[in-house]
PDB file with SEQRES, HELIX, SHEET and CRYST1 records, atoms N, CA, C and O in Angstrom:
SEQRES   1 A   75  UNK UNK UNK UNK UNK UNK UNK UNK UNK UNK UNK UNK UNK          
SEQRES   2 A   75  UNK UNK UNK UNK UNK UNK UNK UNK UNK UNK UNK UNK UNK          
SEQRES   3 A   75  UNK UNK UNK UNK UNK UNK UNK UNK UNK UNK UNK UNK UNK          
SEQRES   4 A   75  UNK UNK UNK UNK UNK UNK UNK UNK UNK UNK UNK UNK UNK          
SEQRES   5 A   75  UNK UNK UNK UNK UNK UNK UNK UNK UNK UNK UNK UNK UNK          
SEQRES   6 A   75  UNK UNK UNK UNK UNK UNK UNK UNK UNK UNK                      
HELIX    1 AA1 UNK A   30  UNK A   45  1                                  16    
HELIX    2 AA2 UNK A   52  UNK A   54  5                                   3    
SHEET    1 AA1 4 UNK A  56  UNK A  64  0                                        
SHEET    2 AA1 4 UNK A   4  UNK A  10 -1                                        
SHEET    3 AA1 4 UNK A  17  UNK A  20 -1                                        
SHEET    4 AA1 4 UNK A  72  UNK A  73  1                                        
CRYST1    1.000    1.000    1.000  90.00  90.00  90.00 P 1           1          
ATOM      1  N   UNK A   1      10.748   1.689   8.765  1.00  0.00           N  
ATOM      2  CA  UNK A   1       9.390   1.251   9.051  1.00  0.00           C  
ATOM      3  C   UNK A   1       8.543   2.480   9.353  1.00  0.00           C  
ATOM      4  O   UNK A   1       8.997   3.290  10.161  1.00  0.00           O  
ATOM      5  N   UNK A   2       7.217   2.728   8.719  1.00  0.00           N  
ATOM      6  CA  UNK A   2       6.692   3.936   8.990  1.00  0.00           C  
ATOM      7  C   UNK A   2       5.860   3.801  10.596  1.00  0.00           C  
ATOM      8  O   UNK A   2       5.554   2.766  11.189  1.00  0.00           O  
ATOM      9  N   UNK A   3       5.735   4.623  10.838  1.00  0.00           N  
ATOM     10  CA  UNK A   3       5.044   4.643  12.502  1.00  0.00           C  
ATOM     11  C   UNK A   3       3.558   5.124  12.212  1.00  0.00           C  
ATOM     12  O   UNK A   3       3.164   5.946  11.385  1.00  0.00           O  
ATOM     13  N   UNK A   4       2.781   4.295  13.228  1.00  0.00           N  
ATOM     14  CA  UNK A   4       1.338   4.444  12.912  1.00  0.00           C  
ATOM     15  C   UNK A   4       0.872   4.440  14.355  1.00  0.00           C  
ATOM     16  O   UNK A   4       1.453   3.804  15.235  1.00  0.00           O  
ATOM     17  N   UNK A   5      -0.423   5.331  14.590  1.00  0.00           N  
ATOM     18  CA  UNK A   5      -1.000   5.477  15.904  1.00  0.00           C  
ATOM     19  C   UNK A   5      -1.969   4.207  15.619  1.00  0.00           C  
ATOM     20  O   UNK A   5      -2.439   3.925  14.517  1.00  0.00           O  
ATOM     21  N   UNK A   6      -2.172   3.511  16.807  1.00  0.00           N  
ATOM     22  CA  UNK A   6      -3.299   2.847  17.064  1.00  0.00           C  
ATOM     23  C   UNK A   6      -3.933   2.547  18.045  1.00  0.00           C  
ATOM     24  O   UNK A   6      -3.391   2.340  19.131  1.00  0.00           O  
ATOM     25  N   UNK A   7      -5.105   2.476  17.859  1.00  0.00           N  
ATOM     26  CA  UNK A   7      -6.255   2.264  19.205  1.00  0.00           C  
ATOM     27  C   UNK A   7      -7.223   1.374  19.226  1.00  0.00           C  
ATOM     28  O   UNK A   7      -7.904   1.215  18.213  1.00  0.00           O  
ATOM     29  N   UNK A   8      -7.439   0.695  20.282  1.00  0.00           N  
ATOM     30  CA  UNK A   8      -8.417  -0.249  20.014  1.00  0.00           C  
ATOM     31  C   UNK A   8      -9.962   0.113  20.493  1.00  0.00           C  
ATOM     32  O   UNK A   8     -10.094   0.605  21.613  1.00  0.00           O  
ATOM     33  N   UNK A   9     -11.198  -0.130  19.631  1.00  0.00           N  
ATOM     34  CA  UNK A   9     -12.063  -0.047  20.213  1.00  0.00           C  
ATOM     35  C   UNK A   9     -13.041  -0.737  20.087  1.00  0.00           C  
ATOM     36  O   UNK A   9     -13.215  -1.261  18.987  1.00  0.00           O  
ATOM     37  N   UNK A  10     -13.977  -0.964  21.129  1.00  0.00           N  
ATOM     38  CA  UNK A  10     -15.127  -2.009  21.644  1.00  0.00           C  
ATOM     39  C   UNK A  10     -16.277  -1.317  22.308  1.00  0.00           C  
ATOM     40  O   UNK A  10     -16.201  -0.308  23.008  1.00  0.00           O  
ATOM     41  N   UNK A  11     -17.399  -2.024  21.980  1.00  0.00           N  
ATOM     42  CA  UNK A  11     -18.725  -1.617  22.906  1.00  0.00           C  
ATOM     43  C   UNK A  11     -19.305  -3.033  22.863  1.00  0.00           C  
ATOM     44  O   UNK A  11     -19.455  -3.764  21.884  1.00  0.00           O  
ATOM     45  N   UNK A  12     -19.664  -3.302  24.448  1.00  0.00           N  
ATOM     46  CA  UNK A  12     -20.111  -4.227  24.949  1.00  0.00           C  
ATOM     47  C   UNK A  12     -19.792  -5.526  23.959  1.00  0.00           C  
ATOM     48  O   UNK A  12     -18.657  -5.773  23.552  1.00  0.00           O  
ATOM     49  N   UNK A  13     -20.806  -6.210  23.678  1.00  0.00           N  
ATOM     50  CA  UNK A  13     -20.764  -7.525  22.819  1.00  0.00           C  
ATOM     51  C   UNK A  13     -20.009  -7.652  21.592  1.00  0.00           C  
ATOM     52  O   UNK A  13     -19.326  -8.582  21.163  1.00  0.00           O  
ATOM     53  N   UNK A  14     -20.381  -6.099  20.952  1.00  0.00           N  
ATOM     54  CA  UNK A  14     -19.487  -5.992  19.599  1.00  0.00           C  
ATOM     55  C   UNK A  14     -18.075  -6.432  19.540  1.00  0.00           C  
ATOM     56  O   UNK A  14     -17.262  -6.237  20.444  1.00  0.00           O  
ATOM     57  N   UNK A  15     -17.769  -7.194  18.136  1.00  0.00           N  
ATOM     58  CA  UNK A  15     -16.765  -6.992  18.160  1.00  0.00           C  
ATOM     59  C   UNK A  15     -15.647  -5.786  18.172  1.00  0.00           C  
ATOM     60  O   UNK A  15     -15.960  -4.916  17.359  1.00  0.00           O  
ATOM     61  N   UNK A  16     -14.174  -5.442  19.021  1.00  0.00           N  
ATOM     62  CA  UNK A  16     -13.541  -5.031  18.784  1.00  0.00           C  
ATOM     63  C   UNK A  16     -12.613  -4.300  17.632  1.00  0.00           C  
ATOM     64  O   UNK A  16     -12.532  -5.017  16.634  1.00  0.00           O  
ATOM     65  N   UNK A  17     -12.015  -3.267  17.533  1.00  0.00           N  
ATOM     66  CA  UNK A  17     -11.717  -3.325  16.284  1.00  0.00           C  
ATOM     67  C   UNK A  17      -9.971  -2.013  16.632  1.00  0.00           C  
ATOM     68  O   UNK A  17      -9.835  -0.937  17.214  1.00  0.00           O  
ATOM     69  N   UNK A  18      -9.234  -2.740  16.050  1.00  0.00           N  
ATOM     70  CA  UNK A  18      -8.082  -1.856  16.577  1.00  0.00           C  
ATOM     71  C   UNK A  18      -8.260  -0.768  14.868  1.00  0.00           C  
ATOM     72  O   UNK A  18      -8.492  -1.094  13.704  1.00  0.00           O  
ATOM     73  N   UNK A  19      -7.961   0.795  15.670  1.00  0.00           N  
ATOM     74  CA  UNK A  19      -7.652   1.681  14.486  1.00  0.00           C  
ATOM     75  C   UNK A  19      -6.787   2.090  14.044  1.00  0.00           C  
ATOM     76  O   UNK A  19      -6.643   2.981  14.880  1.00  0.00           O  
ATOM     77  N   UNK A  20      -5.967   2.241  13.362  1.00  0.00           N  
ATOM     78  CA  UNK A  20      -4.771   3.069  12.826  1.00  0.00           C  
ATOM     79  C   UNK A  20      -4.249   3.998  11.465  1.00  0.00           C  
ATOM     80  O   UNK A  20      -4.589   3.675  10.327  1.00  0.00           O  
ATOM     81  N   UNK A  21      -3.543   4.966  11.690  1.00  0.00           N  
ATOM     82  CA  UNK A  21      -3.194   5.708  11.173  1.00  0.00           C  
ATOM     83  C   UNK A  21      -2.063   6.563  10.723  1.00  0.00           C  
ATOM     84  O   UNK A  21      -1.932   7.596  11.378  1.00  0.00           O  
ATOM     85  N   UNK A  22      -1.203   6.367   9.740  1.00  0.00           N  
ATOM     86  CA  UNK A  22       0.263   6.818   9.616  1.00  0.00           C  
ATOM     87  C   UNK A  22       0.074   8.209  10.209  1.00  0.00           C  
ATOM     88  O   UNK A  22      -0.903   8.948  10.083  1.00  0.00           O  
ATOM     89  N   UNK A  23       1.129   8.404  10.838  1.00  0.00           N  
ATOM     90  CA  UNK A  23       1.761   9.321  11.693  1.00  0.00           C  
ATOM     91  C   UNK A  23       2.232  10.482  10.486  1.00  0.00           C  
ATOM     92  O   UNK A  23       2.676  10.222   9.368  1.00  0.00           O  
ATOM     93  N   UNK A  24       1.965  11.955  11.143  1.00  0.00           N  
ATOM     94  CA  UNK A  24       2.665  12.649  10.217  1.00  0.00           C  
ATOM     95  C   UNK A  24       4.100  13.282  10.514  1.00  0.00           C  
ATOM     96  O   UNK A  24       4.887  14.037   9.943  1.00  0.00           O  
ATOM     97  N   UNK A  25       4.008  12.447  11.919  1.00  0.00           N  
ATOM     98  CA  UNK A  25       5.813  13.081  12.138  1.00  0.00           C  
ATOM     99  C   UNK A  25       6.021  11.636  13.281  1.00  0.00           C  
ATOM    100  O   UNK A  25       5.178  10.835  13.685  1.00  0.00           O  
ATOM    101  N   UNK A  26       7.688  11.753  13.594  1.00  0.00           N  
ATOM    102  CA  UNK A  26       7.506  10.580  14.940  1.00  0.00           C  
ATOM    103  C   UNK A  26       7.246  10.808  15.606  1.00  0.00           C  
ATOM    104  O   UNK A  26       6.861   9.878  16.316  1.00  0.00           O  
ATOM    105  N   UNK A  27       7.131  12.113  16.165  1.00  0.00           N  
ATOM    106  CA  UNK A  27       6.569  12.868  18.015  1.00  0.00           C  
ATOM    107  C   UNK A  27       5.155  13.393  17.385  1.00  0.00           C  
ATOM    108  O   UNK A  27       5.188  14.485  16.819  1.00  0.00           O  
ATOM    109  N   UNK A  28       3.994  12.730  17.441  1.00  0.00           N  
ATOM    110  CA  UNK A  28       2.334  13.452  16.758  1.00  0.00           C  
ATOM    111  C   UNK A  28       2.265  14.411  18.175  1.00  0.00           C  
ATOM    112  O   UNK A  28       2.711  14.172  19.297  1.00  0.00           O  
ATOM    113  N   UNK A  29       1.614  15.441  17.718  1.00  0.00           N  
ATOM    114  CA  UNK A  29       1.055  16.585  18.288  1.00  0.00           C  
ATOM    115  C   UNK A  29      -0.265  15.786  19.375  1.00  0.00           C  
ATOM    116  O   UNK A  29      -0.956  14.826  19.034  1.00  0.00           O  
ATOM    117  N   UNK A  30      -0.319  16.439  20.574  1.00  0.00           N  
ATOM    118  CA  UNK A  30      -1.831  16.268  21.030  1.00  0.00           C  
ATOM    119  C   UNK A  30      -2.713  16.511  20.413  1.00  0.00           C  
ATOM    120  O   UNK A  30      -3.661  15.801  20.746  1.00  0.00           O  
ATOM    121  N   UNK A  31      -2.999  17.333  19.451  1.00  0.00           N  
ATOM    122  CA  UNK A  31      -4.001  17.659  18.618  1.00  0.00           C  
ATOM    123  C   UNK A  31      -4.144  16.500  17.532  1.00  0.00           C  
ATOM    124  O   UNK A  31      -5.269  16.271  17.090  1.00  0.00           O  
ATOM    125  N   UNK A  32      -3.050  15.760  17.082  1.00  0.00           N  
ATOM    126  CA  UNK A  32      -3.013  14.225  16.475  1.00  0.00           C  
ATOM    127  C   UNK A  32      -3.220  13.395  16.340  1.00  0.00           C  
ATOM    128  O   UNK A  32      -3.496  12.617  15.427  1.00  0.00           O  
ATOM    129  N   UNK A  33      -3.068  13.447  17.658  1.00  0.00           N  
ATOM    130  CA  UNK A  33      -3.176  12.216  18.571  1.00  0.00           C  
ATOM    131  C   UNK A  33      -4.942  12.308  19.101  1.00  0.00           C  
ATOM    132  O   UNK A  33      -5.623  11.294  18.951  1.00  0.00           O  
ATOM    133  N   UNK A  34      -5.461  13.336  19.594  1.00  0.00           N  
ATOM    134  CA  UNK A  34      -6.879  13.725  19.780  1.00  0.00           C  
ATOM    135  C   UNK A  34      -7.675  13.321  18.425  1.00  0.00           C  
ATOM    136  O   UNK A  34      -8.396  12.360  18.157  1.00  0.00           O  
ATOM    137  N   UNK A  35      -7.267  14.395  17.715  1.00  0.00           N  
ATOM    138  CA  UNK A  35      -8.021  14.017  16.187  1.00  0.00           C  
ATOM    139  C   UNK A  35      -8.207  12.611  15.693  1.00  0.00           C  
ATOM    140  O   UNK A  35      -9.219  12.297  15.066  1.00  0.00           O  
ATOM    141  N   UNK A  36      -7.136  11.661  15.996  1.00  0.00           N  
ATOM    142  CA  UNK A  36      -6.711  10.276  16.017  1.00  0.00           C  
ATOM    143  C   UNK A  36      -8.577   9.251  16.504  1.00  0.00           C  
ATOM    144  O   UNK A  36      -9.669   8.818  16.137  1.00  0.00           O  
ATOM    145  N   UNK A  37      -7.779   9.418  17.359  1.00  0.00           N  
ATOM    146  CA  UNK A  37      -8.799   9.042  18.575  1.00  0.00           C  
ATOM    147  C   UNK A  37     -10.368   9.770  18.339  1.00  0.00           C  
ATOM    148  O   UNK A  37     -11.162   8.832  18.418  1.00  0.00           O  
ATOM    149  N   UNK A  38     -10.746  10.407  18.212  1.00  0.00           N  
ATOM    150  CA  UNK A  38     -12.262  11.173  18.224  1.00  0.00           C  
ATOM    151  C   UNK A  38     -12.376  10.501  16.642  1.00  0.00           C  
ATOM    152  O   UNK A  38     -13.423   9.867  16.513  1.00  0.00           O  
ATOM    153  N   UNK A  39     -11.589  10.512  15.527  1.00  0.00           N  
ATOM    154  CA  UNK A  39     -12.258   9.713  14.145  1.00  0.00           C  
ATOM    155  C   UNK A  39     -12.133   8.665  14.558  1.00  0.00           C  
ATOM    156  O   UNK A  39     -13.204   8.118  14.298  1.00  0.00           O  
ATOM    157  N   UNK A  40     -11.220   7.647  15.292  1.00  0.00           N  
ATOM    158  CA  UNK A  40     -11.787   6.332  15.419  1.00  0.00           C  
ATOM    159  C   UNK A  40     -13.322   5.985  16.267  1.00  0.00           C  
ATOM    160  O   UNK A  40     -14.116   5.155  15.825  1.00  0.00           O  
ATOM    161  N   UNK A  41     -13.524   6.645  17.334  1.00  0.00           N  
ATOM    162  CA  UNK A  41     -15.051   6.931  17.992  1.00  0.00           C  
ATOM    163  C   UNK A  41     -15.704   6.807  17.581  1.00  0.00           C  
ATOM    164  O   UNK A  41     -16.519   5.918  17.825  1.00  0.00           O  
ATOM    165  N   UNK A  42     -15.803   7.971  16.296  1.00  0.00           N  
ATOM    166  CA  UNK A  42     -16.764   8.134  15.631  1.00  0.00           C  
ATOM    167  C   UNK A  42     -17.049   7.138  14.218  1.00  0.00           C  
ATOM    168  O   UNK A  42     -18.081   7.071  13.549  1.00  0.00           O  
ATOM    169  N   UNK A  43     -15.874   6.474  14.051  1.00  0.00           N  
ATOM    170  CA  UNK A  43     -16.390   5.594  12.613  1.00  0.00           C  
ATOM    171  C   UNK A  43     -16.493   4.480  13.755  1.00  0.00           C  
ATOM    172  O   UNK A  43     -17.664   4.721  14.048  1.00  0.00           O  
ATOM    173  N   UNK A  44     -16.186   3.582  14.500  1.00  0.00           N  
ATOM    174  CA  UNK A  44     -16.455   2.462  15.211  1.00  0.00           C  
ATOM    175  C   UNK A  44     -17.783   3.011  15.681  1.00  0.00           C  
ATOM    176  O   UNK A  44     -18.484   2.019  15.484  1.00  0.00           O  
ATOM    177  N   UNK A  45     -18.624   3.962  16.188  1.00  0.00           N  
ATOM    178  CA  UNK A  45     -19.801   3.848  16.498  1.00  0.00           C  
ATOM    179  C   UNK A  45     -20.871   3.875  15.528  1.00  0.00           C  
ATOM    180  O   UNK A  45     -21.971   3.526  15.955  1.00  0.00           O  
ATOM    181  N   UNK A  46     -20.768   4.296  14.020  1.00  0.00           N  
ATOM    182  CA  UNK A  46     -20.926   4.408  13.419  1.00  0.00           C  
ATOM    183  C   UNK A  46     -21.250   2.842  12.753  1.00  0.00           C  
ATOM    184  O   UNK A  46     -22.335   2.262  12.737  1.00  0.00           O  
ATOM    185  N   UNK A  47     -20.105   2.432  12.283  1.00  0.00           N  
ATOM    186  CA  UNK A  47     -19.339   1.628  12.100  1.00  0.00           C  
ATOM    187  C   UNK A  47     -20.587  -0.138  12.571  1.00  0.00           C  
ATOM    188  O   UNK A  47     -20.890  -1.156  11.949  1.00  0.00           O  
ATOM    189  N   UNK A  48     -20.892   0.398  13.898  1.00  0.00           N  
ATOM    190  CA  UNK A  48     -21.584  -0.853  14.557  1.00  0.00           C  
ATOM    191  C   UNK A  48     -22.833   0.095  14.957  1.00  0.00           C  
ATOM    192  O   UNK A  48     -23.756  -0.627  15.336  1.00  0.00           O  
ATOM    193  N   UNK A  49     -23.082   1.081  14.990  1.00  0.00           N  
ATOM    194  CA  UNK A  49     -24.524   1.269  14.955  1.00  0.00           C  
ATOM    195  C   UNK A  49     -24.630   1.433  16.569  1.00  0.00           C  
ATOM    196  O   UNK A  49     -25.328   0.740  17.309  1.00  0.00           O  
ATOM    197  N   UNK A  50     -23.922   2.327  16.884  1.00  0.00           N  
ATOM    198  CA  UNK A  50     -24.207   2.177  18.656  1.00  0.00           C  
ATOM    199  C   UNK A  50     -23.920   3.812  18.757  1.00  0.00           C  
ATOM    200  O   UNK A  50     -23.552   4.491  17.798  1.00  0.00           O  
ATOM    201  N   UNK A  51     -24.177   4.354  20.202  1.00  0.00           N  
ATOM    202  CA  UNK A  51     -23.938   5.574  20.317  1.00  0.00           C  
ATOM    203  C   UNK A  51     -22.589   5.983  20.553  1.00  0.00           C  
ATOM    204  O   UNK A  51     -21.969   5.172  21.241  1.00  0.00           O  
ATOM    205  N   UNK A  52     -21.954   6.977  20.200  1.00  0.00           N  
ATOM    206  CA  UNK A  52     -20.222   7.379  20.655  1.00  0.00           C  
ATOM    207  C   UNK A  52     -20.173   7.058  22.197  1.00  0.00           C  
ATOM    208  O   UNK A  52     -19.272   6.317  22.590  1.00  0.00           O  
ATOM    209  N   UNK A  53     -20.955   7.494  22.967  1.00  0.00           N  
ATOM    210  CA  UNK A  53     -20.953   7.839  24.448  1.00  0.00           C  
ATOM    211  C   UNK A  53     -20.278   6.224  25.073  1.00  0.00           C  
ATOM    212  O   UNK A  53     -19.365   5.981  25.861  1.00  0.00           O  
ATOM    213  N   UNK A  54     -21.260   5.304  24.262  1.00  0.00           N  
ATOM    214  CA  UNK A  54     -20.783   4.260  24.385  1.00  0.00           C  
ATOM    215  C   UNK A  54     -19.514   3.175  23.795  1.00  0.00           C  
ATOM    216  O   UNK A  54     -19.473   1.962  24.002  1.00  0.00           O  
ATOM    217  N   UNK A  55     -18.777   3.781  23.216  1.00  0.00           N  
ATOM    218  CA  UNK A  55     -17.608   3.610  22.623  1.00  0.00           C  
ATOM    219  C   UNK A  55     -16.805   3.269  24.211  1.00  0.00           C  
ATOM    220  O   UNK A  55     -17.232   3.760  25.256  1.00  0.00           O  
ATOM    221  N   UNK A  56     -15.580   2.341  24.151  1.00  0.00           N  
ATOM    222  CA  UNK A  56     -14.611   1.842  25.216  1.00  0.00           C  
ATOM    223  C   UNK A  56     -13.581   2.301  24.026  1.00  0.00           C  
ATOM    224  O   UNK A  56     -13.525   1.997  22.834  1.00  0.00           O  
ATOM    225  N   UNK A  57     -12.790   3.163  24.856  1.00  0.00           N  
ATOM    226  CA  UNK A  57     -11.640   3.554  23.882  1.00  0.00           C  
ATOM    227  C   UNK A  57     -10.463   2.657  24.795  1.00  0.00           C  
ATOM    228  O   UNK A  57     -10.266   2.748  26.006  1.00  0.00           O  
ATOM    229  N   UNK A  58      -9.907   1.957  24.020  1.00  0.00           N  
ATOM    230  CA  UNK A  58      -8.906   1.157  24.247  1.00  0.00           C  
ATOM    231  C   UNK A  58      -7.091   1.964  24.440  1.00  0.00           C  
ATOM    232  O   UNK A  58      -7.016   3.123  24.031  1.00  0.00           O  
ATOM    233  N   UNK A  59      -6.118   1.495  24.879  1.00  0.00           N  
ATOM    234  CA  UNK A  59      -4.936   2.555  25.487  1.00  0.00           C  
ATOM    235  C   UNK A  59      -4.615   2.890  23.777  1.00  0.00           C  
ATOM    236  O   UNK A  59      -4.749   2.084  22.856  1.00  0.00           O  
ATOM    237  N   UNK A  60      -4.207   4.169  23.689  1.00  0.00           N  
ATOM    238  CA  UNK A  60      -3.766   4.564  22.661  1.00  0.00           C  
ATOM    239  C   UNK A  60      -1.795   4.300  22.311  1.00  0.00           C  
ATOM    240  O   UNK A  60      -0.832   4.247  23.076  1.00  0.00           O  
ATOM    241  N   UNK A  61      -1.860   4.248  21.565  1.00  0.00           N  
ATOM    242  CA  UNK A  61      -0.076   3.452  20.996  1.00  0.00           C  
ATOM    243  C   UNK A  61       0.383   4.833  19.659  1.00  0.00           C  
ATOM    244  O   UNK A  61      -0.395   5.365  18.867  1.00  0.00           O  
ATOM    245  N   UNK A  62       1.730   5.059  19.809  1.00  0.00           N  
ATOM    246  CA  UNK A  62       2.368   5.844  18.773  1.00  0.00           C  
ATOM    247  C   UNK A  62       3.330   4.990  18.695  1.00  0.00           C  
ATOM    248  O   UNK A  62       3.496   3.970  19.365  1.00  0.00           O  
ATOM    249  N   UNK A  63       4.321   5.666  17.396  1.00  0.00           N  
ATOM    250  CA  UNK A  63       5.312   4.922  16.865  1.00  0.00           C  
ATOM    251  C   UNK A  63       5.239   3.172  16.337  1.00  0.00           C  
ATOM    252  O   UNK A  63       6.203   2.476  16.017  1.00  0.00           O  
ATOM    253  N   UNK A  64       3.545   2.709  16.380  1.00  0.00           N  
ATOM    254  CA  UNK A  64       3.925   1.632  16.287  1.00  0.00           C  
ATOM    255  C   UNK A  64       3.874   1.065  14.556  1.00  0.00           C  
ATOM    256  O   UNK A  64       3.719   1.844  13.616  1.00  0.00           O  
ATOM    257  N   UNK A  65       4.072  -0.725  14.378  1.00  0.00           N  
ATOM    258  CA  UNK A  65       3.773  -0.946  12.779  1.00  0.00           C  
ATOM    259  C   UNK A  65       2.500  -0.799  12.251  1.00  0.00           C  
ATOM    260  O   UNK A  65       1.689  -0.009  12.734  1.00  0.00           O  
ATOM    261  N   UNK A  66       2.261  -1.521  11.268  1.00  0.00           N  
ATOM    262  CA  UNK A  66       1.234  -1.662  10.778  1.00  0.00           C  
ATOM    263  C   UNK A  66       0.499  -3.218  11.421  1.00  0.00           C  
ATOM    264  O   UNK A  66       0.810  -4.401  11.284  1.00  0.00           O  
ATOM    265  N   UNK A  67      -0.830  -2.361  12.314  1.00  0.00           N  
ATOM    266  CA  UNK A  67      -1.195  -3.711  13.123  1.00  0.00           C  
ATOM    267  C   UNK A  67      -1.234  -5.010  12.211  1.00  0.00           C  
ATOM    268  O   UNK A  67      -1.428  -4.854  11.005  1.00  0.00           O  
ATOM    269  N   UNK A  68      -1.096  -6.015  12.621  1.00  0.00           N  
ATOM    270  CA  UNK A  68      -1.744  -7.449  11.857  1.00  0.00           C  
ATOM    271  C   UNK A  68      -2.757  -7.845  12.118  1.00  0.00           C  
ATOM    272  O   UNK A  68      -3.020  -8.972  11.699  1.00  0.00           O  
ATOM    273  N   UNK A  69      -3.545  -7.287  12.732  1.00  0.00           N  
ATOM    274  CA  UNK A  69      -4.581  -7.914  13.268  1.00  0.00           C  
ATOM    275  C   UNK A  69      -5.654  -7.402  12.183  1.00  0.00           C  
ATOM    276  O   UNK A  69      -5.872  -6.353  11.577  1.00  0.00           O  
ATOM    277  N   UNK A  70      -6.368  -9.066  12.280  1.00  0.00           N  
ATOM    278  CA  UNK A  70      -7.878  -9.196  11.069  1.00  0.00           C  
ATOM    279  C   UNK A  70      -8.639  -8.113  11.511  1.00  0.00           C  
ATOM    280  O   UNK A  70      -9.009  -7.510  10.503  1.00  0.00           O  
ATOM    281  N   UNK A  71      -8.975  -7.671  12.328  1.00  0.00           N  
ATOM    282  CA  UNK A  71      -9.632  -6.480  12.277  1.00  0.00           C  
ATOM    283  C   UNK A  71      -9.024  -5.072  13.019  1.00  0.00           C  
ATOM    284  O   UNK A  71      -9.306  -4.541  14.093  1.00  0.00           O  
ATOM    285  N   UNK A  72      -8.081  -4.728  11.972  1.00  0.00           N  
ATOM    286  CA  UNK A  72      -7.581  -3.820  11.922  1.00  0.00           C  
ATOM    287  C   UNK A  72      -8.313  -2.720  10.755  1.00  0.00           C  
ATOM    288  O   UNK A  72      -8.824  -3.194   9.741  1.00  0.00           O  
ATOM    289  N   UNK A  73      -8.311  -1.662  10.931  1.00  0.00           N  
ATOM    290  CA  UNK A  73      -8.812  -0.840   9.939  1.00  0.00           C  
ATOM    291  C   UNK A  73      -8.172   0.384   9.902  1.00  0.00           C  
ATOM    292  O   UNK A  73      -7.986   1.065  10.911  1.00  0.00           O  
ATOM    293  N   UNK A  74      -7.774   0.745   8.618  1.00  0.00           N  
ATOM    294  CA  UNK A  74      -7.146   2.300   8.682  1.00  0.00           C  
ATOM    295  C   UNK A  74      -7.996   3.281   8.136  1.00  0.00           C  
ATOM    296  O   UNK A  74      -8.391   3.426   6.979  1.00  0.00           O  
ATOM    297  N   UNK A  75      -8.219   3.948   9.187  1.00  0.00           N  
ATOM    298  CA  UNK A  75      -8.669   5.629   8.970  1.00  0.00           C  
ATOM    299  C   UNK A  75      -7.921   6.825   8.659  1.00  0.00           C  
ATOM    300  O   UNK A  75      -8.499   7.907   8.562  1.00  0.00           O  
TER     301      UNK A  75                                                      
END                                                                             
């Protein structure tokens, strides 16, 4: 099963949206895992038209599947 980082993110009313991304090793680097996280920010604020600042970054996950969830999106 390949391993994928994911994160969920929300601002206020908007809907939520979990992000993910195949892993390029099973232990991702902090720099990976950062990079991870700062492109999901930035396409979810984007994304809904709101400012980054205001982005709720949701707990971040490694090693996991490929989410199922309807609004899942891979970056």
């Amino acid at each position: 099963m390949p391993n994928f980082m994911t994160q969920k993110m929300s601002s206020g009313i908007k809907k939520a949206v979990t992000y993910y991304r195949k892993q390029s090793s099973p232990h991702v680097s902090h720099e990976e895992s950062e990079a991870f996280t700062t492109a999901a920010v930035n396409h979810y604020a984007t994304a809904q038209r709101v400012a980054p600042n205001t982005v709720e970054t949701g707990k971040y996950f490694s090693g996991q599947g490929r989410p199922k969830d309807l609004n899942a999106e891979e970056i």
